[in-house]
C-alpha positions in Angstrom: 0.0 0.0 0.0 1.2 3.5 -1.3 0.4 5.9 1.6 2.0 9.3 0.3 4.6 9.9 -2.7 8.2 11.3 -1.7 9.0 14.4 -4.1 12.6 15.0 -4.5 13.8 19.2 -4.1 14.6 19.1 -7.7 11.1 18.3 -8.2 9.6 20.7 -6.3 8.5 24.0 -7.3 11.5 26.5 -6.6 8.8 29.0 -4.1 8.6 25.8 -2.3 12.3 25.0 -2.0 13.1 28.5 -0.9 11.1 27.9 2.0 12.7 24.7 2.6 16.2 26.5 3.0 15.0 29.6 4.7 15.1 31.7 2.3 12.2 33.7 3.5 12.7 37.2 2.3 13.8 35.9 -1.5 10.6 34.1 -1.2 8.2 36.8 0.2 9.4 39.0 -2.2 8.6 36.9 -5.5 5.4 36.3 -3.8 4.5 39.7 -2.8 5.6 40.7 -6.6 3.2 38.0 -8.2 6.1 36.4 -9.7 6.0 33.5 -8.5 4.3 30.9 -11.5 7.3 32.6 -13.8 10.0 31.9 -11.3 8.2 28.2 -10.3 8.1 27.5 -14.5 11.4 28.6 -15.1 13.2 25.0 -16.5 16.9 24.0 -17.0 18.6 27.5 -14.9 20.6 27.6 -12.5 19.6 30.6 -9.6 21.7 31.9 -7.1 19.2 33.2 -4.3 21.1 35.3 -2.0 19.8 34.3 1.7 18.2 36.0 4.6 21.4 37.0 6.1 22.8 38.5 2.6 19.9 40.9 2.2 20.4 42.1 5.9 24.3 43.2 5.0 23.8 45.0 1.9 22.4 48.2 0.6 19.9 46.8 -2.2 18.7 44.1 0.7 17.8 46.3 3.3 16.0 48.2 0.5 13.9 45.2 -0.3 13.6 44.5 3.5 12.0 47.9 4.2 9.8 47.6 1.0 8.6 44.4 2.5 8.3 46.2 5.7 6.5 49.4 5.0 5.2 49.4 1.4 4.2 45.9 0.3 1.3 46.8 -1.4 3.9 48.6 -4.1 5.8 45.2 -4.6 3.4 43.7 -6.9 4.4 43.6 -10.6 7.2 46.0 -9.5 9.5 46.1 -12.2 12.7 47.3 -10.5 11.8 44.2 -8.2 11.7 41.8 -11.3 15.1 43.1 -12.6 16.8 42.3 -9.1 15.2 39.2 -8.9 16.3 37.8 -12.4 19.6 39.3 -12.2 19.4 36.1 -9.8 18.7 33.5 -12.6 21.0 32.4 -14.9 20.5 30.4 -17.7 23.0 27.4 -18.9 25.9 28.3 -21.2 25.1 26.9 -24.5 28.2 26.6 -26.7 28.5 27.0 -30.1 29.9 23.2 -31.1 26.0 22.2 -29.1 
């Protein structure tokens, strides 16, 4: 008898593995910004989500932080937010022999 099916993280949608490595304000702010089905749909990239502790010691971070904080309303479909988020997402490099 099959009680429940074991999903492997490279199977999962990446909004859910963020949350599995505490990558909570990466997370909350695709989510806030309604990006999340193009981020989950995203196939065969590599991203490089900076963690909590990442956005708390830089300049662009804390900027996110307090946007989070104070204005979250102004997150969604935010451009500027998409930009920073992406510049996150890299895709494989394709030579030319391939």
């Amino acid at each position: 008898m099959i009680d429940d099916v074991l999903i492997t993280q490279s199977a999962l949608p990446f909004t859910t593995m963020l949350g599995n490595q505490n990558l909570t304000i990466f997370k909350k702010l695709i989510e806030y910004g309604g990006f999340s089905n193009d981020f989950d749909n995203l196939e065969n990239i590599t991203y490089f989500a900076p963690n909590d502790e990442a956005f708390e010691r830089s300049d662009q971070g804390k900027y996110w932080m307090q946007m989070l904080d104070e204005s979250p309303q102004k997150l969604k479909n935010n451009e500027k937010l998409k930009r920073f988020l992406e510049y996150h997402v890299v895709s494989p490099m394709i030579k030319t022999r391939d």
